[in-house]
N, C-alpha and C positions, 0 to 999 in steps of 0.2 A: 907336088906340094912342098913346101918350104919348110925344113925341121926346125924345131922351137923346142924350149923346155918347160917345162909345169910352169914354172915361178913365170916364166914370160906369158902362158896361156892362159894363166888366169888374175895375172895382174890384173889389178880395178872392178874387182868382181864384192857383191857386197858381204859378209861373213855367212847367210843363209845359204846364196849360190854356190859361197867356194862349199860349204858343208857339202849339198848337193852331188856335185860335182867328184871331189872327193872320196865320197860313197860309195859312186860308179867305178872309179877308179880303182878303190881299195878292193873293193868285190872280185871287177874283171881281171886284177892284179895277182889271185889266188885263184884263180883256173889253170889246171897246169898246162906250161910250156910255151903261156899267153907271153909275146911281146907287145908292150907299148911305142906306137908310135903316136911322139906328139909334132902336133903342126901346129903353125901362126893360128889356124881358125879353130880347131877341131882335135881330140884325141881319139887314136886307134888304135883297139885293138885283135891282134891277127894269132897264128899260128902259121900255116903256110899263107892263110887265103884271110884277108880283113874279114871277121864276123860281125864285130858291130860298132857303131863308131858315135860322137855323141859332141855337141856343143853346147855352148849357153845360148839364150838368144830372150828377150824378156822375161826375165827369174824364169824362164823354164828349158829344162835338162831335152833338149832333142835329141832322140836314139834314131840311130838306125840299125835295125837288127837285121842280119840274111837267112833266111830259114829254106829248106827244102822244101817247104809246103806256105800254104796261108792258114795265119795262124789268127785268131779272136781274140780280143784282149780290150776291156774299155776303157785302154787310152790309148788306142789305134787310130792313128790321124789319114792313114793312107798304106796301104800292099800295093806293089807294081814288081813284073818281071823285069829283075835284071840282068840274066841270062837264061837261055831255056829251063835249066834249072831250079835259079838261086829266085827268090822274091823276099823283094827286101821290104822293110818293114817300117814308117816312120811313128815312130811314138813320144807324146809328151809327157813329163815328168813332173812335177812342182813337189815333190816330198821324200823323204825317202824311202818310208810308208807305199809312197807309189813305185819306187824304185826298188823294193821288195816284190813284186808283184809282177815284176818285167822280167828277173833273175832268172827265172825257170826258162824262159824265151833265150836270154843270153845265152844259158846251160847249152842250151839245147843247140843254139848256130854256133856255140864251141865245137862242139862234138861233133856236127855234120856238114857245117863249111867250114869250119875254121884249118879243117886239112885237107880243104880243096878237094873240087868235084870235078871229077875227069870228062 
């Protein structure tokens, strides 16, 4: 993927999405030891191992979250194995209300992929 910076990722975004957006960011931002990588499409963030990564796409916040397990959540759009492991998680967002709600899920693929599974 091609590195980019915030002001480039989310140029032309409308003032609700950038809030959005933003929210995620500020959140995944204060989990310790989390780096951000931004790209042209997409923001990620990792520790050793990307945990969960997120775009815009019609005013809504696409996550993808990696969790150890399969997890329930009703704005779970799709779980699929990404390595024998890791099942990754895709989730829509429209709020941040709704993005309260995801947090625990992020918590959680901090702590148990985000320093990589052997």
């Amino acid at each position: 993927m091609v590195r980019s910076t915030w002001a480039e990722l989310t140029a032309g975004l409308s003032p609700a999405d950038l809030e959005l957006y933003t929210a995620y960011r500020d959140r995944c931002r204060t989990l310790p030891g989390c780096e951000e990588r931004v790209h042209r499409t997409e923001v990620q963030y990792a520790l050793h191992r990307v945990f969960t990564s997120g775009h815009m796409k019609s005013h809504r916040l696409q996550l993808a979250v990696d969790l150890l397990r399969e997890a329930e959540h009703p704005l779970l759009r799709q779980a699929f194995h990404t390595t024998k492991k890791v099942i990754t998680h895709r989730i829509d967002v429209t709020s941040v209300d709704e993005l309260e709600t995801v947090m625990p899920l992020i918590r959680e693929a901090h702590d148990d992929v985000g320093p990589g599974t052997a």
